[in-house]
C-alpha positions, -999 to +999 in steps of 0.1 A: +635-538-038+610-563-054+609-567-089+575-565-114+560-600-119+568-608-155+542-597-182+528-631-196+505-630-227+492-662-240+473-663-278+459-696-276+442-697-312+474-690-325+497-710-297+519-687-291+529-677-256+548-642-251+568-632-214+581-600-211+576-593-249+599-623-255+583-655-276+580-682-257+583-721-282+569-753-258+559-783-270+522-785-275+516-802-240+542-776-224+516-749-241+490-765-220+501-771-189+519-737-189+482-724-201+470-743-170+486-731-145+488-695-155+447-694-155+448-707-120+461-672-114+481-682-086+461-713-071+478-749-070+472-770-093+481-807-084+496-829-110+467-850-112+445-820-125+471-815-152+470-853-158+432-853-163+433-822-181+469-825-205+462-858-212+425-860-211+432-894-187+424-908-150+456-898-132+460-933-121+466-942-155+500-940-177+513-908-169+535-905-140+540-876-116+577-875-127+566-870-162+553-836-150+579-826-131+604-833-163+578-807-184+574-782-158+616-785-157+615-776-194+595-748-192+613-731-166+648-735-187+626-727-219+614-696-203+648-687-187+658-688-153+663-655-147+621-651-151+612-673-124+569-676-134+563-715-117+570-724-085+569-757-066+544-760-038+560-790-021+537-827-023+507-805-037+519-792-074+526-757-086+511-720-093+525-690-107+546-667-091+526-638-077+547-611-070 
């Protein structure tokens, strides 16, 4: 039996970011990237897009891939690990879970 993707509702004037009815607290660039990848509604989206878009930078500047991975790591335990909402697409980025 497959379970109901999670209800995700995202206020961005007033940055607050609700799953399941629960209030969800990131950091403001956790806000965004979570933001970012839940309007790709399900399409990749590479760690140099969050780069250029998060940080408002060439991806070849400052910001390394591992400093992604360590946010998107801190969302998932933020928003719990029973609510799996990001996954990993292997060398490419990550999406949403589409259920």
């Amino acid at each position: 039996m497959k379970s109901s993707p999670p209800l995700i509702r995202i206020d961005k004037e007033r940055f607050q970011i609700h799953v399941d009815g629960r209030e969800i607290n990131l950091s403001t660039i956790q806000f965004d990237i979570f933001v970012m990848i839940c309007e790709a509604d399900g399409k990749v989206v590479s760690r140099d897009q969050m780069i250029t878009k998060v940080w408002r930078c060439n991806p070849k500047l400052k910001i390394q891939h591992r400093t992604i991975d360590q946010h998107i790591s801190r969302i998932r335990k933020t928003v719990g690990k029973k609510l799996p909402v990001i996954r990993t697409v292997r060398d490419r980025g990550y999406s949403l879970i589409r259920h």
